[in-house]
C-alpha positions in Angstrom: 22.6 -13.5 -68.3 20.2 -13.2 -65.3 23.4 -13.0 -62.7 24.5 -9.3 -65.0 20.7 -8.1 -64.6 21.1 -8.8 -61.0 24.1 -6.7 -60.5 22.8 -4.3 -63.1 19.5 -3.5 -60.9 21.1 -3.3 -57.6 23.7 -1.0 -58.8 21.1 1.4 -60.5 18.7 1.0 -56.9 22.0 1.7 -54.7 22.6 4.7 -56.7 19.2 5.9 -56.8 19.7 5.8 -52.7 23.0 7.6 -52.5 22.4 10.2 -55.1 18.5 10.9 -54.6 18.0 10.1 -58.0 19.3 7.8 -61.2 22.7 9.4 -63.0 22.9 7.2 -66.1 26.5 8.0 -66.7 27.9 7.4 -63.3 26.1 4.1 -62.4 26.7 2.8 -66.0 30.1 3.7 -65.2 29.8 1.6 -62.1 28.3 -1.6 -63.6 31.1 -1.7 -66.3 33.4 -1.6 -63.5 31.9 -4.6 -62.1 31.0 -6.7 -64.6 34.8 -6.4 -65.4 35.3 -8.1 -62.2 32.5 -10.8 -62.2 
């Protein structure tokens, strides 16, 4: 729901920052690892 779009956009915004620009697989990767966890 709205709490997985959340954690969806600020993982794609922090990994726009660290990388200098989006990586679809590695911040997808990211978000699955999260969402595991929420």
């Amino acid at each position: 729901g709205m709490r997985q779009q959340a954690v969806m956009a600020i993982s794609q915004e922090l990994n726009r920052r660290a990388l200098g620009g989006p990586t679809p697989s590695t911040w997808i990767n990211q978000v699955r690892r999260r969402s595991s966890l929420l």
